[in-house]
Structures are given as structure tokens and as C-alpha cells.
C-alpha beads as a LAMMPS data file, in Angstrom:
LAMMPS data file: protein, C-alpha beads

127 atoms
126 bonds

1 atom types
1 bond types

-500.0 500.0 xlo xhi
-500.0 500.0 ylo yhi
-500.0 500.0 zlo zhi

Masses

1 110.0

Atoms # bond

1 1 1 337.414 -92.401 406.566
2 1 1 333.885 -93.585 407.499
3 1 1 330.811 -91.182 406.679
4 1 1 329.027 -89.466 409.300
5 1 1 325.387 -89.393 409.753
6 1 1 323.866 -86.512 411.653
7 1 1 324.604 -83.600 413.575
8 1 1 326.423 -83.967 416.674
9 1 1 325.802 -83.061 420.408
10 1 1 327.464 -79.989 420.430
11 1 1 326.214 -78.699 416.749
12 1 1 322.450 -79.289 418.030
13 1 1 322.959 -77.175 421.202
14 1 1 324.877 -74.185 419.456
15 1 1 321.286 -73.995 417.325
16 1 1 319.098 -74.174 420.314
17 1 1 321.337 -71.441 421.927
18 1 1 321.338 -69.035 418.758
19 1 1 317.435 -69.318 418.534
20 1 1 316.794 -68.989 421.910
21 1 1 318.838 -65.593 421.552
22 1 1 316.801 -64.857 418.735
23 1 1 313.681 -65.810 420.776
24 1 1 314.662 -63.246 423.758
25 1 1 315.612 -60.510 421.397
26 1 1 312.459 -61.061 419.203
27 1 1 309.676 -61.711 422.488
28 1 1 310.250 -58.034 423.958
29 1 1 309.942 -56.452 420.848
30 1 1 306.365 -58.490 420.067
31 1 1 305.409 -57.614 423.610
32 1 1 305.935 -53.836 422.982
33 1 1 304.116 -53.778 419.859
34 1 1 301.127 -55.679 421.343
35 1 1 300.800 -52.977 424.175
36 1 1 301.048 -50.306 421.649
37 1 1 298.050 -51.882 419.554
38 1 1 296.033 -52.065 422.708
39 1 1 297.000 -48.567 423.560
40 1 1 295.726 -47.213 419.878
41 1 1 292.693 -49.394 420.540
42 1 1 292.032 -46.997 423.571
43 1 1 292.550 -44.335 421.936
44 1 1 290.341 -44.645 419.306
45 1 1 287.515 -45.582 421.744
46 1 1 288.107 -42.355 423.270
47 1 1 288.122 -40.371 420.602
48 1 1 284.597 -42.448 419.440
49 1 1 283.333 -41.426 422.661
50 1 1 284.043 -37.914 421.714
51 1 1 281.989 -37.781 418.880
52 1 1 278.877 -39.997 420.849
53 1 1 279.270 -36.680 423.519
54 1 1 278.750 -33.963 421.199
55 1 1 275.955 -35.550 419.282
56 1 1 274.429 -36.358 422.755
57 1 1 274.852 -32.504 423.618
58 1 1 273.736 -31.363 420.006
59 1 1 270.715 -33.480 421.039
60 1 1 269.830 -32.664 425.033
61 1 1 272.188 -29.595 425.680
62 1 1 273.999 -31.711 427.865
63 1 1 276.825 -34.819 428.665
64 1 1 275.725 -38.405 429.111
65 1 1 277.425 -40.517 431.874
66 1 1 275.809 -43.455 430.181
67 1 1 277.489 -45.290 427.768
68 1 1 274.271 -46.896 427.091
69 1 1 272.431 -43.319 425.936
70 1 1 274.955 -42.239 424.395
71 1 1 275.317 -45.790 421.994
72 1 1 278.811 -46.502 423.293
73 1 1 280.133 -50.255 423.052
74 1 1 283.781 -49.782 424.053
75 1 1 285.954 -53.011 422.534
76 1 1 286.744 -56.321 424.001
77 1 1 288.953 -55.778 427.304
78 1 1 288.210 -52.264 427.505
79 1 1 286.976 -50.697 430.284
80 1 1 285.558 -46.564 430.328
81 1 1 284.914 -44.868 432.845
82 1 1 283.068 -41.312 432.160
83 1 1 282.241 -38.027 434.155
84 1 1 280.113 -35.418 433.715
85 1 1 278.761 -31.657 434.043
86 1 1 276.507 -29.339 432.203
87 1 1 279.974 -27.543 431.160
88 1 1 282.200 -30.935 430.027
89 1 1 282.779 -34.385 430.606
90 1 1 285.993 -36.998 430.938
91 1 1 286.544 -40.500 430.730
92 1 1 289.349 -42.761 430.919
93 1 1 290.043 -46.420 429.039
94 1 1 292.183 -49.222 430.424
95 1 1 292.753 -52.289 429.043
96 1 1 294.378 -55.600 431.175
97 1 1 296.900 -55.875 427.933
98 1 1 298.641 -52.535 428.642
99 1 1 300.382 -50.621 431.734
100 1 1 298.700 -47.174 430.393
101 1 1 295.511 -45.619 431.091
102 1 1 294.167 -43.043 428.397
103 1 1 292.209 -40.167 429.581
104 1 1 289.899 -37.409 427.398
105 1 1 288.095 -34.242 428.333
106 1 1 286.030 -31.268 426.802
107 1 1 285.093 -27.866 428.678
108 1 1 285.377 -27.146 432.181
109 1 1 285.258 -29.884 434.097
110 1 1 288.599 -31.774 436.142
111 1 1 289.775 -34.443 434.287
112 1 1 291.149 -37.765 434.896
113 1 1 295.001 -38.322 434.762
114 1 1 296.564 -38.418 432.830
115 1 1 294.373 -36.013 430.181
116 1 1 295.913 -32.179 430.319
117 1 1 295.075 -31.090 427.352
118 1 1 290.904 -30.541 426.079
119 1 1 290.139 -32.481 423.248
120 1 1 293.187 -34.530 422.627
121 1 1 292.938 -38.204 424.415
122 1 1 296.537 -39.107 426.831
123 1 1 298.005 -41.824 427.381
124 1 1 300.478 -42.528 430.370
125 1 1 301.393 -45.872 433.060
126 1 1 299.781 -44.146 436.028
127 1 1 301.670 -45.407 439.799

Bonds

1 1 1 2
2 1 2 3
3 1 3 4
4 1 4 5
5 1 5 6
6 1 6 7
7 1 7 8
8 1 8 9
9 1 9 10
10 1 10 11
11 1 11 12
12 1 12 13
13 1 13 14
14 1 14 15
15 1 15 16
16 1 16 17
17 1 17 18
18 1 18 19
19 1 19 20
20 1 20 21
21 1 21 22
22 1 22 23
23 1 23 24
24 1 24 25
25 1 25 26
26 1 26 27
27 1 27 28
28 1 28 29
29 1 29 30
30 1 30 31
31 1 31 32
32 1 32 33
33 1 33 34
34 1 34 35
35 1 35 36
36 1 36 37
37 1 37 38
38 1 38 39
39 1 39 40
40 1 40 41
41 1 41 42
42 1 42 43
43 1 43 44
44 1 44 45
45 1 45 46
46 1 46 47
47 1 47 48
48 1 48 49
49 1 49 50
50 1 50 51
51 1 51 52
52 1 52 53
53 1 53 54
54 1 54 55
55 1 55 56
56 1 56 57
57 1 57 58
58 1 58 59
59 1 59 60
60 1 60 61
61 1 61 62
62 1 62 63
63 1 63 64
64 1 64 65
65 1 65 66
66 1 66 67
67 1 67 68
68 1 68 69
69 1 69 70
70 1 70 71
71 1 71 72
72 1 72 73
73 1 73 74
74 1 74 75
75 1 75 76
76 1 76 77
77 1 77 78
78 1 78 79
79 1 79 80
80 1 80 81
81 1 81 82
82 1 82 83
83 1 83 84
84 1 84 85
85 1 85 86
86 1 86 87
87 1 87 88
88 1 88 89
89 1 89 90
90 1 90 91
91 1 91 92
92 1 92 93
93 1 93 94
94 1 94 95
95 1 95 96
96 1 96 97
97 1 97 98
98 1 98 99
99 1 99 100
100 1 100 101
101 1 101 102
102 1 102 103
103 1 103 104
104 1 104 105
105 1 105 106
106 1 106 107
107 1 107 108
108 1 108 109
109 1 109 110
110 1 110 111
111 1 111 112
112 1 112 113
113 1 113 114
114 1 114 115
115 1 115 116
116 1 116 117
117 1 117 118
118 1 118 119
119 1 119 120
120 1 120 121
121 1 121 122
122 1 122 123
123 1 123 124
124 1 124 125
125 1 125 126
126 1 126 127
């Protein structure tokens, strides 16, 4: 019986069919995991912000708008938006790498969606 040399047709295409299954089980998951890394990253610049605010208010008695006063360089991609009153502030983070939005807020002021709770950033894919 001669030897054969190789793989054959059909053993090269059931490979590129089992890693391509691998591939579209494996590409979700890594896409999931990025957004949640860019969804921490918001969170933390949130919570950052937080503790720019009440040094700011230790400081003037009341709550910057500015990111600039207050020192504020949110990370690459992210973009804050902030509010203000003498009683509290809010701001909201998105990011082009995630669906969500993350929204803050201290004292008495109406905050951006999707924050409900004072002092405790949110995150949530707004419509």
C-alpha cells in the first residue's frame, strides 16, 4: 500500500469548521468582556469625579461644572458631561466602546438617567 503524504480535502475543512466554531463561540464572549472593562473605566471616572466635587466644595462652598477647575482629565474615549447647583451636582460618562451610559449625583439636584440612587454611580443602555 503506498504512503500518504498530507492531509486531505475533507480533513483540512473539518479543522477550519471546528475553529471557526470556536472563533464564534470565543468572539462574543471577548466582546462582552471588552464592554464591561470600558464600563468599569466609567465608573471609576465617576466616582474620581466625586471626590474632585467635594474637595471643590470643601474649597468654594460650592459644585464646579468645569472639569477644568475642578482638575478632571476623564480617560481616552470618555466623554462627561456635569451639572450643577449650590445644593448637588450630576454627571454622566459614555464611552463609543459600550451601549451604557453611567450617571452620578450628590444632594438635591435631578439627575441624569440612569443615576437613582445619591452617591452610588449607574450604569444602564439608555433607548
Amino acid at each position: 500500500m503506498p504512503r500518504r503524504r498530507g492531509f486531505s480535502l475533507i480533513e483540512l475543512l473539518v479543522v477550519m469548521v471546528v475553529i471557526a466554531a470556536l472563533a464564534a463561540i470565543v468572539l462574543p464572549r471577548f466582546v462582552r468582556s471588552r464592554e464591561r472593562a470600558v464600563t468599569a473605566m466609567l465608573m471609576a471616572d465617576l466616582r474620581y469625579l466625586a471626590t474632585l466635587q467635594e474637595i471643590y466644595w470643601n474649597d468654594h462652598g460650592t459644585y464646579s461644572t468645569s472639569p477644568q477647575d475642578l482638575g478632571f482629565a476623564a480617560s481616552d474615549g470618555v466623554v462627561v458631561a456635569i451639572s450643577a447647583t449650590a445644593q448637588g451636582w450630576t454627571a454622566s460618562a459614555d464611552h463609543d466602546g459600550t451601549p451604557d451610559t453611567c450617571a452620578f449625583f450628590i444632594g438635591t439636584i435631578t439627575p441624569r438617567p440612569p443615576a437613582v440612587g445619591a452617591g452610588a454611580p449607574e450604569c444602564a443602555e439608555l433607548p
